[in-house]
N, C-alpha and C positions, 0 to 999 in steps of 0.2 A: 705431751701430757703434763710435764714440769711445769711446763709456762702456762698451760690454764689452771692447775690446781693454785699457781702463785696467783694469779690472773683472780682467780674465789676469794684465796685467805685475805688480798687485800683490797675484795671489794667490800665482803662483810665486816674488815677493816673503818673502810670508812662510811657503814651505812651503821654502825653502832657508834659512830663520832656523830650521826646527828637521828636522835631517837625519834623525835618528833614529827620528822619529815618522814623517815622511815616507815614508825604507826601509820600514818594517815596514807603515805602510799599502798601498803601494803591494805590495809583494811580498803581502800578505792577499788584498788585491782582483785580483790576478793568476794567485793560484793556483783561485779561483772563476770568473774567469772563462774560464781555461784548461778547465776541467773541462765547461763548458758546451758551449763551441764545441769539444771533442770529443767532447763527443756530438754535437753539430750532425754535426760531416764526417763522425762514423761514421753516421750516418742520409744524410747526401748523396752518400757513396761503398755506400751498401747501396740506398736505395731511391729517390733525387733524381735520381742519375745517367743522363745518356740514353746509348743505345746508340752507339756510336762510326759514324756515315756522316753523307755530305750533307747536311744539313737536317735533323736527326733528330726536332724538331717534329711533321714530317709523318707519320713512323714511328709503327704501332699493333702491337699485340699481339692474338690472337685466344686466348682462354682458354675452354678447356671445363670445367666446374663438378671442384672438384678430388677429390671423389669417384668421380668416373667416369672411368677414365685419367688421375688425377692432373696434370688441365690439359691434358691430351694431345691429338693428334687420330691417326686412322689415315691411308695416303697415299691410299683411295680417298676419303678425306674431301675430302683437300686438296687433291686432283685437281677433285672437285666443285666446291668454293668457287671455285680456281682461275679457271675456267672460264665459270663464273658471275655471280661479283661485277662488279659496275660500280662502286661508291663506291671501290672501290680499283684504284690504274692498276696495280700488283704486287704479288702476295704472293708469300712465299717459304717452304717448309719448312727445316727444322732440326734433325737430331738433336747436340746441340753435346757430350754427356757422352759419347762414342764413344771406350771405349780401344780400341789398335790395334796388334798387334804387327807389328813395322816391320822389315825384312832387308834390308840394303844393303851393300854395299863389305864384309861380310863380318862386319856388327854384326848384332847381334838388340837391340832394347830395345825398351818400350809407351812407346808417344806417347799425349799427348791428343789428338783428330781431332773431325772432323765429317764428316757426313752433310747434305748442303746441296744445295738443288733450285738447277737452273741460272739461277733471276732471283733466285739471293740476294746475290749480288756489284751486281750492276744495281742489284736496290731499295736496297744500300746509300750506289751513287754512287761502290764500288770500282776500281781496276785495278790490275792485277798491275804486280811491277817488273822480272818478267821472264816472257817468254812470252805465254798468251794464260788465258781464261778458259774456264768449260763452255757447250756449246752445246746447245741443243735438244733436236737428235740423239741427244746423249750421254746426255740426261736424259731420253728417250722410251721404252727397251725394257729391262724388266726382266734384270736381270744384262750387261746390254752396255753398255760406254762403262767399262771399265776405267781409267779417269787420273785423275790425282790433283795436287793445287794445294798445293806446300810452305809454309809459314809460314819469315818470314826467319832466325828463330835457329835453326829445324831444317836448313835448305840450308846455315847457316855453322858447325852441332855434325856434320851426319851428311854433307855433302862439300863443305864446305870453301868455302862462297860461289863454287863452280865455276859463272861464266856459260854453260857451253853445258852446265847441266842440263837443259834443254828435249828430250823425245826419249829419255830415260835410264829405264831403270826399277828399280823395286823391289817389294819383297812385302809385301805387307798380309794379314797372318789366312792366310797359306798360300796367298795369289792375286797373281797378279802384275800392276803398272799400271805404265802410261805418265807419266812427271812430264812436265807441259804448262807450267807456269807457277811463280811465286812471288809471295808478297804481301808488301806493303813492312811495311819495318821499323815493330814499334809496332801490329798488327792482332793481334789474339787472336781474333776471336769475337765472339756478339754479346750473351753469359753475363756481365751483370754480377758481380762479384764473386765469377763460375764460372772452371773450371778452362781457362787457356790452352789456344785451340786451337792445333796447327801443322802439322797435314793437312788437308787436306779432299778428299771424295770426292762422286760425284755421288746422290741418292738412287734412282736403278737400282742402282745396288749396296750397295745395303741391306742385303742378307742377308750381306755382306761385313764390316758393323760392328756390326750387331744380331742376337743369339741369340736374344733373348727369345721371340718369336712370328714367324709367316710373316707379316713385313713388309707386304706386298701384301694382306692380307686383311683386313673391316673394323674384325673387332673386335682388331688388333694397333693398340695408341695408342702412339707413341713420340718422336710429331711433335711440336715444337713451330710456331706458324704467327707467321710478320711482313710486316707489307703497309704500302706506303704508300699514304698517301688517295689518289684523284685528284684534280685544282684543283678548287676549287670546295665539295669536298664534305669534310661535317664525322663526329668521332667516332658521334655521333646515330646519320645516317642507317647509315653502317657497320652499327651496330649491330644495327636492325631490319632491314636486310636478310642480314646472314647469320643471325640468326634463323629467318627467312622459310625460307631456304636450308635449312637443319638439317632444318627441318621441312620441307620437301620429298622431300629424300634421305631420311630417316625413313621416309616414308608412300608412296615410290615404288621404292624399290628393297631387296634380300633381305640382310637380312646386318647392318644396321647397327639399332642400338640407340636408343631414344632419350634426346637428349642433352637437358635443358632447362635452362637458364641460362647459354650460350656467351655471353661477354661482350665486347665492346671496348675496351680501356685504353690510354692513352699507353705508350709502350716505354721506359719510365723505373723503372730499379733492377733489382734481382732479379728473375725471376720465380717461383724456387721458395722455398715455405717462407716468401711475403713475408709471410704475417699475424704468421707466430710470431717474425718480426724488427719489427716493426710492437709487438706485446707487449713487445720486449724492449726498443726505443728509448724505449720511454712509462716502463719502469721505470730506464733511466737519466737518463732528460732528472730523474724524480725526485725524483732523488740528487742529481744536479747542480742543482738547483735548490733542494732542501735543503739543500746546502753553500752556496749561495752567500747565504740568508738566514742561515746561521750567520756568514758572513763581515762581512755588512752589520752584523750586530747587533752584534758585535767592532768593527766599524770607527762604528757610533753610539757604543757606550758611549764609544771612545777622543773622538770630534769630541763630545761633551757636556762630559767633563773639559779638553778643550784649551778650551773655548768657556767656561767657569769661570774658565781659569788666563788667559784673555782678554778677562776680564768689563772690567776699566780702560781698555784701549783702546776696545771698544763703545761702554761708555758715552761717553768724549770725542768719538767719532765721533757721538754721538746729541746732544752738547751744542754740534759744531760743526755741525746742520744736518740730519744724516742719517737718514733715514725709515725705520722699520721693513722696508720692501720695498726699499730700499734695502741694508740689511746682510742679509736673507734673502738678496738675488741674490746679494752679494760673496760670502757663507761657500759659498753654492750650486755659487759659481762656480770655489773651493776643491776642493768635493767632486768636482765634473763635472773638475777638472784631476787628480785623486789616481787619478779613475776612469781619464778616460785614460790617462794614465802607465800603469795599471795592465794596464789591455784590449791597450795594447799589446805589453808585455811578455808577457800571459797567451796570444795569436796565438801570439809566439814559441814560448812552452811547451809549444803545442795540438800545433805542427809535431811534435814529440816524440810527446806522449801518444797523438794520433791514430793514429798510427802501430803506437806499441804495441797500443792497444787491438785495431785492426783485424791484429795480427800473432797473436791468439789464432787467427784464421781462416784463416790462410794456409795450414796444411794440415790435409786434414780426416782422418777415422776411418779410409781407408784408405788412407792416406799420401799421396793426391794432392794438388798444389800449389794454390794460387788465388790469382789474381789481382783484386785493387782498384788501381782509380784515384783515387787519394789525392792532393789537391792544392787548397789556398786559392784558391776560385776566388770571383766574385765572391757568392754567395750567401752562402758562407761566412764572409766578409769584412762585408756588409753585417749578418747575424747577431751578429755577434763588436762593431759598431758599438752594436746595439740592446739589448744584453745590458749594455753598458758603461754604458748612457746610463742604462739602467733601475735599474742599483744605484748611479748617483751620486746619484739622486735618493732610493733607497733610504736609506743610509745617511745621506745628507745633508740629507738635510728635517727633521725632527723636531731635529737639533741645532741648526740653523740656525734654526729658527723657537722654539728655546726661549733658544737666545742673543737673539735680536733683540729680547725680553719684559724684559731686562737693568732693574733699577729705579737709575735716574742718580743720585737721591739718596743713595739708600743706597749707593750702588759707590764716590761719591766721600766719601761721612762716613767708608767703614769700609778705606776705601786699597785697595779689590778685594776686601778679604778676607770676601769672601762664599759664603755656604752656600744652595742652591734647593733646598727640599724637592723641588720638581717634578724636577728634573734627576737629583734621587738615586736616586726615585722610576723616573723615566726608567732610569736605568743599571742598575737590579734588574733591571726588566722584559729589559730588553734581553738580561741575564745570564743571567735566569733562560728565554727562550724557546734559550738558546745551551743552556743544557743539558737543554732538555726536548728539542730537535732532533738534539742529541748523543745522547742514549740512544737515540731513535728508530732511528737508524743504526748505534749499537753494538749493539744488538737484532740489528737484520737481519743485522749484519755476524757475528755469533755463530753465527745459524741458518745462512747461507750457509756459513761455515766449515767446520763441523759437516755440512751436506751434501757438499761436495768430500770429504773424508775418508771420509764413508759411500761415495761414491761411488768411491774408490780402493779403499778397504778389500773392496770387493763386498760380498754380501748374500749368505749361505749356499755360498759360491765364494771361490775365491785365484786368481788370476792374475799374481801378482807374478811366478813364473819359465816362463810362458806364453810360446811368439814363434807367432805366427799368419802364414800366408802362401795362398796362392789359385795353386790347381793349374788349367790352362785347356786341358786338349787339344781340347777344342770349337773353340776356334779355327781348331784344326789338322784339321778335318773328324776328329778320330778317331773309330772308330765304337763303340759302347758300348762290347761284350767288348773289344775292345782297350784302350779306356781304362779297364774294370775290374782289368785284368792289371798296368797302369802304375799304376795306385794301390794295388794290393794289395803289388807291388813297393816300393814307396816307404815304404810304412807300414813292410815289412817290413824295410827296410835302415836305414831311422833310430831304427827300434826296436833296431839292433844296437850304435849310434852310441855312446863312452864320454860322458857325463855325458847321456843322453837318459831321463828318469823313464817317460813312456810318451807314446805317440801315439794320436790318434784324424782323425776325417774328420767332417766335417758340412756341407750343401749352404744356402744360404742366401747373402742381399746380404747387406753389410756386415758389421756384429759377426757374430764365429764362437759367440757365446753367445747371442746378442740372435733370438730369434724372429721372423722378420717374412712367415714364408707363413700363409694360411688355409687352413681347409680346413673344410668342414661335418659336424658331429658330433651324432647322434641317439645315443637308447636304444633298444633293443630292445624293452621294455615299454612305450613313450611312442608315442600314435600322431602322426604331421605331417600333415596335410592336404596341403599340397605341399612339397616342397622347400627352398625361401624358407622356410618358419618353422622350419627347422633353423639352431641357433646357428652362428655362424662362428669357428671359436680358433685360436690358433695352434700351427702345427706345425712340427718339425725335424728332417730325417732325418738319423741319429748314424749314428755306426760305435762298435763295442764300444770300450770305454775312455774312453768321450767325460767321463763322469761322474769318473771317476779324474784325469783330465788336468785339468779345472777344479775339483777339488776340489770335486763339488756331494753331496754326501750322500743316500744314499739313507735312505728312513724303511722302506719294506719289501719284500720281492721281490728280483730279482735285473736285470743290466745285460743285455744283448744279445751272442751270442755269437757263435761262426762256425757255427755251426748255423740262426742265422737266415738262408736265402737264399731265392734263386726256388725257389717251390714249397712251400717249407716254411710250418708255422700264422703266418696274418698274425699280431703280436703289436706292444704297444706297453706304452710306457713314461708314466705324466703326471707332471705336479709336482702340491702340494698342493691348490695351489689349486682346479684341471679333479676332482681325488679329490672336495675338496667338493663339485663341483655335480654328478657323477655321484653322490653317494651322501653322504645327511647325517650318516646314520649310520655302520656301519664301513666300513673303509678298502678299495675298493673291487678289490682284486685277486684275477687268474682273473675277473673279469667281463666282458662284451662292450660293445663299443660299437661303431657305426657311422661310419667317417668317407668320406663320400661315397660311401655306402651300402654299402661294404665292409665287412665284419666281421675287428675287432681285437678279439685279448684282450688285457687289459691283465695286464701279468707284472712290472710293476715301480713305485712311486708315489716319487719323489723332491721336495726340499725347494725351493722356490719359488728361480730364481736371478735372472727378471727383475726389473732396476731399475724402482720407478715411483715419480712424484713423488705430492708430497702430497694434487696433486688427479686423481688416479687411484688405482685400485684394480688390486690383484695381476693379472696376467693369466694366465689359463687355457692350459696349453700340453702338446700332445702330443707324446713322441717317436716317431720312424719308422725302424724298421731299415736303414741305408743300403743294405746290400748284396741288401736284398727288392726292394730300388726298377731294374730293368734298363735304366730310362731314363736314371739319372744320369750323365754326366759330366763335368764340371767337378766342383770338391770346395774345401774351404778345410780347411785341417790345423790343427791344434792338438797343438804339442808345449811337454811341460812337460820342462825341464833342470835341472840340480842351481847352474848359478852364473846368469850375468845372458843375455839371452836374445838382445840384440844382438850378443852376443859371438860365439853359436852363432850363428850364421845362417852366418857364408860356410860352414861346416862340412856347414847341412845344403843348402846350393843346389847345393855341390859334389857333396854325392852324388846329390841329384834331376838335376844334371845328366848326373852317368855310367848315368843307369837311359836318359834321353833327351832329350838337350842342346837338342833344336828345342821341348818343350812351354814355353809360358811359363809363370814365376812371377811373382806378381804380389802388390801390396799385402803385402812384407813387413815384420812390425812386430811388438813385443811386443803383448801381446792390452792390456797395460796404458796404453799409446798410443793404441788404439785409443779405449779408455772417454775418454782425456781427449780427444781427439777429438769423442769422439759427444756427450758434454755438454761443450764447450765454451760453450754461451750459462749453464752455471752456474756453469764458473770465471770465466767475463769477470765476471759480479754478482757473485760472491763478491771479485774483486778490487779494484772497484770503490767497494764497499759498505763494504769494509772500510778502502781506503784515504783515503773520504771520513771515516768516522767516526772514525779515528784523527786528521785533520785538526782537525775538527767537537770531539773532545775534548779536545786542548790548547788551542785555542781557547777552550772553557768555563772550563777550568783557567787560562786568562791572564784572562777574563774576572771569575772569579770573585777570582783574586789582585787585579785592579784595584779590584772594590768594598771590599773589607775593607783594601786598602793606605789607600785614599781616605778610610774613615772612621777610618782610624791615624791620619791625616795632619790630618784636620778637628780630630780632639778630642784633639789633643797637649796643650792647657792641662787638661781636662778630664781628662784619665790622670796627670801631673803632681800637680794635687790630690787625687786620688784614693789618689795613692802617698803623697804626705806626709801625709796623713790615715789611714795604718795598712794602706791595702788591701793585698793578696796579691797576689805576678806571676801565682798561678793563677787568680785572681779577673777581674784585666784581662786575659788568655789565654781565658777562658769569654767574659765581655763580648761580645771583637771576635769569637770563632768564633762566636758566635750567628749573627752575620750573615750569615757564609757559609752555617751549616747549614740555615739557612730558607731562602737562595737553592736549595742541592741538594736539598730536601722537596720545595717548590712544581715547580721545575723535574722533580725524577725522578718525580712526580707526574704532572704533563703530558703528560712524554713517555713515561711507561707506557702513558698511555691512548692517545698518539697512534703507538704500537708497536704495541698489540694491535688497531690498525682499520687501519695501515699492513703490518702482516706476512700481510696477507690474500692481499698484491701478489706474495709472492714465491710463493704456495702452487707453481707450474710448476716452481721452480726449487729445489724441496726434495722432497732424496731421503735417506729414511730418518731425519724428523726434523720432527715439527710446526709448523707456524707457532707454535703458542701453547705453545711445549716450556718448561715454569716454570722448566729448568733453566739454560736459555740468558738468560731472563729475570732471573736471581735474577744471574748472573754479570755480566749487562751491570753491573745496577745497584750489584752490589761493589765492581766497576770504577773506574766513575764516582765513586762516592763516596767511593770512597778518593785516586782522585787530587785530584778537586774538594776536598777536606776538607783533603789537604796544600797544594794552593793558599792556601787559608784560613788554614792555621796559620802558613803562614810570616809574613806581614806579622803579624797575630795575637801570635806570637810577638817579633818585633821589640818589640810596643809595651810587652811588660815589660821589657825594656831601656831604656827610657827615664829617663833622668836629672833625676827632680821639678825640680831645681833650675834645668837648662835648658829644662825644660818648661813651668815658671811665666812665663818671661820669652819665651816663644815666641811669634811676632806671627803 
C-alpha cells in the first residue's frame, strides 16, 4: 500500500511538471469517456430502469408475442389470468397511452391518462396524497364506477392544488366523473420513458378512453398486464403457468385466438419498441467505443513521445536499482491517474450529453411529451469506473512497457538523445489505426447525413409548408352524418382561409402521409384457396386533394372527387409500387381488384411517397375514398399554406373552433415535425456519428502532425546537411510529407475496408441512400486526406526553414 500511494504522490508529481500535456490528455480521455457513459444512461434511462413502486425486483411484465396485438392482451384475457394465477399475489391491467379530453372550471384541453384495473396502485405499494383509491366495486361492472385519480401537476395546472378536490367532478371524452383522490407529487405511470400520465380512470370505463374496439370483447388487445410474484416464487414458474393458462382459455372458451409465446420479463425499461431501441444502443455503444479507441491511440502515440523525451530519467532510475516491473507500474500508474482525472471530468460532461441525447425523445411524431428518468445512479457510476480503468490501461501499456525496454548504455553515452525504431514504429501504427477509425466514422457519418436530408427533403412529396392536426368528434359520441357534415364544414371554410393552398382529410394513426392500416388485396383472375393467402398492403382512406396538399404526383388517371360517395362505383387510387405487382406489364388503370373481397377499380396510379430504409423495400399502398367510407369519423387534415405553418395554426383552430368549439383538436404540428419525430432514432445516429467522427478527425490530423513534426525534430542534423550539400526546400518538403502520405494510404486503406463491413450496421437507419453509396465514400476520403496531408505539411514545411548552420550544431 506504501509503494502505491509513493507510486500516486510521484506520478501527479510529474504530470504537474508538464501542464499542457496533462490538459490535453486529460480533456482527450474525457471527452471519450463522456461519450461512453452516455450511451450507458441512454440505455439505463430506455431499458435498465425499473418501474417506479415498492420493491420493483418483484415486479413482472406479462408480454404476448408482438405480432399478435402488439404485446397486448384483451380485458377477458386478463380477467382469466387474474383469477387464475397463483405464482403471482397481483396483477394489474394498464392502458397507459390514453389521451383524454379533460373539461373542468371552464377549460377544455387533452391530458395524457390511463386506464388502470383497481390492484394497480396496490401491486405498485402506492397511496394517494389525497383522498382515497379504486375499489373492487368500481372496477367490477362495465361502464359504472365513473371516478377518476388526478396526478399532482394536473390538480396544481387545472385547480389550483384545491385540497377539498375529493367529491368535485369533471368531463372526460364527453362523460362525466367523480375526482376521488390525487397521487403524490413525481408518479407518472408505469411507461418507462412513455408519455406522463395525470388521470387515471378505472378499466370499467374503458370504452370512455379507448375507440379502437369493443373493449370487453376477446379479440380487442389494448392491455398491457404487471403482476407482482408471490414470496417464494420465481420468474420461471410464472412463466409456465400462464402459459398453461393461455392454453386453457384458448381450447375452453369461444372468441379468443391462440396466442403462443406470452412470455415473463423483469419490468425493467421500455416495453414498446424495446428490440429496435436494443439495435440502436448496440449501434451507439459503437461509436462510442470507436471514439474512445481513437482516443487511447492519440493519447499512446503522445505517452511514447513523452516516455523518449524521458528516456534519461528511466534509464537513472534503472541504474539506481529499479526493475523493469517496477517502471511499468509507475508509468502505469501515470496513465491510470490521467485516466482518472479524465473519467471524472468525462461523468461531468455525460451529465450534459445524456441529456441531450435523450431530449431527441422528449417529444414524439405527434407532439406528445415523454418522460425519462435521467440520473447517475449507481450502475452508471460503477460503468463510467470500468470504462476508465479500461482505457488507462489501454493507452498506457504499450508505452509503458516500451519505456521500461530503455537501453542504460546507450541513454547515458548519447545524453538521452536517442531514437527507438520500435517506438516510431509504435506511433505509426497507432496513427495510422486513428485514421483508419476516423474514416470508418466519416463514412457513416456522411451516409447518416445524407439520410436526414432525404428524410426532410421527402421522396416524391413536400411538406415543408404542410401544418397537420387530428379532428376527434368520436370522442364526443358524434354520430357519423353529423361528424361527416362537421368535416365537410371545416374543409370547407379553411379552404376559404387567405394564404390557405388547399386542404384535404385522411384517417390513419400517426403520420398523416405514412400508411399504417392493412387491408387484404386479391385479383380477380387469381384464385386463393382461402383468405389467408391473400396478400396484406396497406391502405389509406384520402378525401379529394390529398395528393395536391402533399405534393405526391400522379403518373396516370385522375384524383378522387365529390362524386365519389355512398353508393357510388367503389373506386381506388395505388402508388407505383401495388401497379407493379397488380400488373408487370402496363400500367394497370380501370382494372379491378379485390380488397376484402370487395370490388375496387382502380381510377388513379401515383408515384411512391412512403419513406423506407435501406433494408426494406418500397411498400405497396392503396388509396380509399374517404367520403365512400360512412363509418369514418375522426379524421387528421392536411393543410398546405403559402408562408410557415406554425404561424397559421391559431388561424385555422379559430375557425375549427367557430364550426364547433367542444370537438377536440389534437396533435397539432407541421407535417415536417412530424417526420423528424417519426425518425428520430436517425437523427440521434446521424448526430452522433457525425459528432464522433469530426472528433475521431482532428485527432488523426494531431496524430498525424505529431509523427512528421517528431521525425523534423530527430533528423534536424540530417536536413542541415542535406541543405548545405545543394538540396531543394522542395526536395526536404517531399522527404517529410512522405511520411505522412504513407500514414494516410495505409490508414484510408484500413478504414475503407473497415467502413464497407461496418456500414452494413447502419442499413435501418438509411433512407434514401446506400450503405455502400461510392459517393459518400469517395467524399469521406477527400476529407480526410486533405486535412490529414495539411497536418503533414505543416511540420513538413517548417523543416525547409531550417537554418544548415544551426542545424549542424544541433544536439
Amino acid at each position: 500500500m506504501t509503494g502505491l500511494l509513493q507510486d500516486i504522490r510521484y506520478a501527479a508529481r510529474q504530470l504537474r511538471k508538464s501542464p499542457g500535456f496533462t490538459t490535453i490528455a486529460v480533456v482527450t480521455i474525457a471527452i471519450g469517456i463522456a461519450a461512453n457513459v452516455s450511451v450507458f444512461s441512454f440505455m439505463d434511462a430506455l431499458l435498465l430502469r425499473s418501474v417506479p413502486a415498492k420493491d420493483p425486483s418483484r415486479l413482472v411484465r406479462i408480454v404476448a408475442p408482438e405480432h399478435d396485438g402488439g404485446g397486448l392482451f384483451s380485458y377477458p384475457e386478463y380477467a382469466y389470468l387474474r383469477d387464475h394465477l397463483t405464482t403471482l399475489g397481483l396483477l394489474s391491467a394498464h392502458y397507459s397511452t390514453a389521451p383524454l379530453y379533460i373539461t373542468a372550471n371552464g377549460e377544455s384541453r387533452e391530458v395524457q391518462g390511463a386506464v388502470v384495473s383497481s390492484s394497480y396502485f396496490e401491486m405498485l405499494g402506492m397511496r394517494p396524497q389525497l383522498g382515497r383509491l379504486f375499489t373492487m366495486e368500481e372496477d367490477s361492472v362495465p361502464d359504472r364506477g365513473a371516478v377518476a385519480i388526478l396526478g399532482y401537476g394536473f390538480w396544481q395546472r387545472m385547480f389550483g392544488g384545491d385540497p377539498k378536490i375529493s367529491g368535485k367532478t369533471l368531463i372526460i371524452n364527453g362523460h362525466s366523473f367523480d375526482i376521488i383522490g390525487v397521487m403524490p407529487q413525481g408518479f407518472h405511470g408505469v411507461e418507462i420513458g412513455g408519455m406522463p400520465n395525470e388521470i387515471w380512470i378505472p378499466t370499467m370505463m374503458s370504452r370512455v378512453g379507448y375507440r379502437g374496439c369493443d373493449v370487453f370483447q376477446p379479440s380487442c388487445t389494448f392491455l398491457g398486464l404487471l403482476g407482482r410474484l408471490a414470496p417464494g416464487r420465481g420468474i420461471s414458474e410464472a412463466q409456465a403457468e400462464v402459459a398453461t393458462l393461455m392454453r386453457q382459455l384458448q381450447t375452453n372458451a369461444n372468441g379468443f385466438d391462440e396466442r403462443l409465446g406470452v412470455s415473463v420479463t423483469p419490468a425493467l425499461g421500455i416495453s414498446a419498441d424495446r428490440n429496435y431501441f436494443l439495435l440502436l444502443t448496440r449501434l451507439l455503444t459503437s461509436i462510442g467505443s470507436l471514439l474512445l479507441l481513437i482516443m487511447c491511440a492519440n493519447l499512446g502515440g503522445l505517452l511514447i513521445a513523452r516516455g523518449k523525451a524521458r528516456s534519461t530519467e528511466l534509464a537513472m532510475r534503472q541504474a539506481l536499482g529499479a526493475g523493469r516491473a517496477r517502471i511499468v507500474r509507475q508509468l502505469l500508474t501515470e496513465s491510470l491517474l490521467l485516466a482518472c482525472a479524465g473519467g471524472v471530468l468525462g461523468v461531468v460532461i455525460s451529465l450534459w450529453t445524456s441529456r441531450l441525447l435523450l431530449g431527441f425523445y422528449s417529444v414524439d411524431s405527434e407532439g406528445y411529451r415523454h418522460l425519462f428518468d435521467i440520473r447517475t445512479d449507481v450502475s452508471v457510476l460503477v460503468y463510467a469506473v470500468i470504462v476508465t480503468v479500461v482505457s488507462g490501461m489501454l493507452f498506457g501499456l504499450l508505452p509503458a512497457w516500451q519505456a521500461s525496454r530503455t537501453d542504460l548504455n546507450q541513454v547515458l553515452k548519447s545524453g538521452g538523445n536517442t531514437a527507438s525504431s520500435a517506438r516510431n514504429r509504435s506511433r505509426r501504427v497507432l496513427v495510422v489505426m486513428q485514421v483508419a477509425l476516423s474514416l470508418t466514422l466519416l463514412v457513416g457519418s456522411g451516409l447518416l447525413m445524407r439520410s436526414t436530408v432525404q428524410l426532410e427533403a421527402g421522396t416524391n412529396m413536400d411538406l415543408a409548408h404542410v401544418l397537420g392536426l387530428r379532428l376527434r368528434p368520436e370522442l364526443l359520441r358524434y354520430p357519423p352524418e353529423k361528424a361527416r357534415l362537421f368535416k365537410q364544414e371545416v374543409v370547407r371554410r379553411l379552404r376559404e382561409l387567405p394564404g390557405v393552398e388547399s386542404v384535404s382529410l385522411a384517417k390513419g394513426q400517426g403520420l398523416i402521409w405514412h400508411a399504417d392500416l392493412t387491408i387484404r388485396m386479391a385479383l380477380q383472375e387469381k384464385f386463393y384457396s382461402k383468405p389467408a393467402d391473400q396478400p396484406e398492403i396497406f391502405y389509406k382512406p384520402i378525401a379529394p386533394d390529398y395528393f395536391a396538399t402533399l405534393r405526391i404526383p400522379f403518373i396516370v388517371g385522375r384524383d378522387f372527387n365529390d362524386h365519389d360517395q355512398p353508393g357510388s362505383l367503389p373506386v381506388a387510387i395505388v402508388n407505383e409500387t401495388l401497379a407493379g405487382q397488380i400488373s408487370s406489364g402496363a400500367l394497370p388503370l380501370h382494372q379491378t381488384v379485390l380488397l376484402n373481397d370487395k370490388p375496387y377499380r382502380v381510377v388513379g396510379i401515383v408515384k411512391d411517397a412512403q419513406t423506407h430504409s435501406a433494408v426494406e423495400g418500397p411498400s405497396p399502398v392503396v388509396y380509399l375514398p374517404f367520403w365512400q367510407d360512412e363509418t369514418l369519423v375522426d379524421a387528421r387534415v392536411c393543410v398546405r399554406v403559402t408562408g410557415t405553418p406554425s404561424l397559421a395554426l391559431p388561424m385555422v383552430l379559430k375557425t375549427i373552433a367557430s364550426i364547433d368549439s367542444n370537438i377536440p383538436v389534437t396533435e397539432t404540428m407541421p407535417l415536417i415535425e412530424q417526420v423528424r419525430g417519426k425518425y428520430t432514432d436517425a437523427r440521434v445516429a446521424s448526430a452522433v456519428v457525425t459528432s464522433a467522427a469530426a472528433i475521431g478527425l482532428l485527432l488523426s490530423a494531431i496524430g498525424v502532425f505529431g509523427v512528421v513534426a517528431y521525425e523534423v525534430g530527430r533528423r534536424t542534423r540530417e536536413i542541415g546537411i542535406r541543405m548545405a550539400l545543394g538540396a531543394r526546400p522542395q526536395q526536404v518538403l517531399q522527404l517529410f510529407l512522405r511520411h505522412g502520405v504513407v500514414v494516410i494510404l495505409i490508414g484510408s486503406a484500413t478504414g475503407g475496408v473497415l467502413a464497407l463491413t461496418g456500414t452494413r450496421l447502419l442499413a435501418a437507419w438509411l433512407f434514401g441512400v446506400s450503405p455502400f453509396d461510392p459517393l459518400t465514400f469517395l467524399l469521406a476520403m477527400t476529407i480526410l486526406f486533405s486535412l490529414v496531408l495539411l497536418a503533414s505539411y505543416i511540420p513538413a514545411r517548417r523543416a525547409t526553414k531550417i537554418d544548415p548552420m544551426v542545424a549542424l550544431r544541433y544536439e
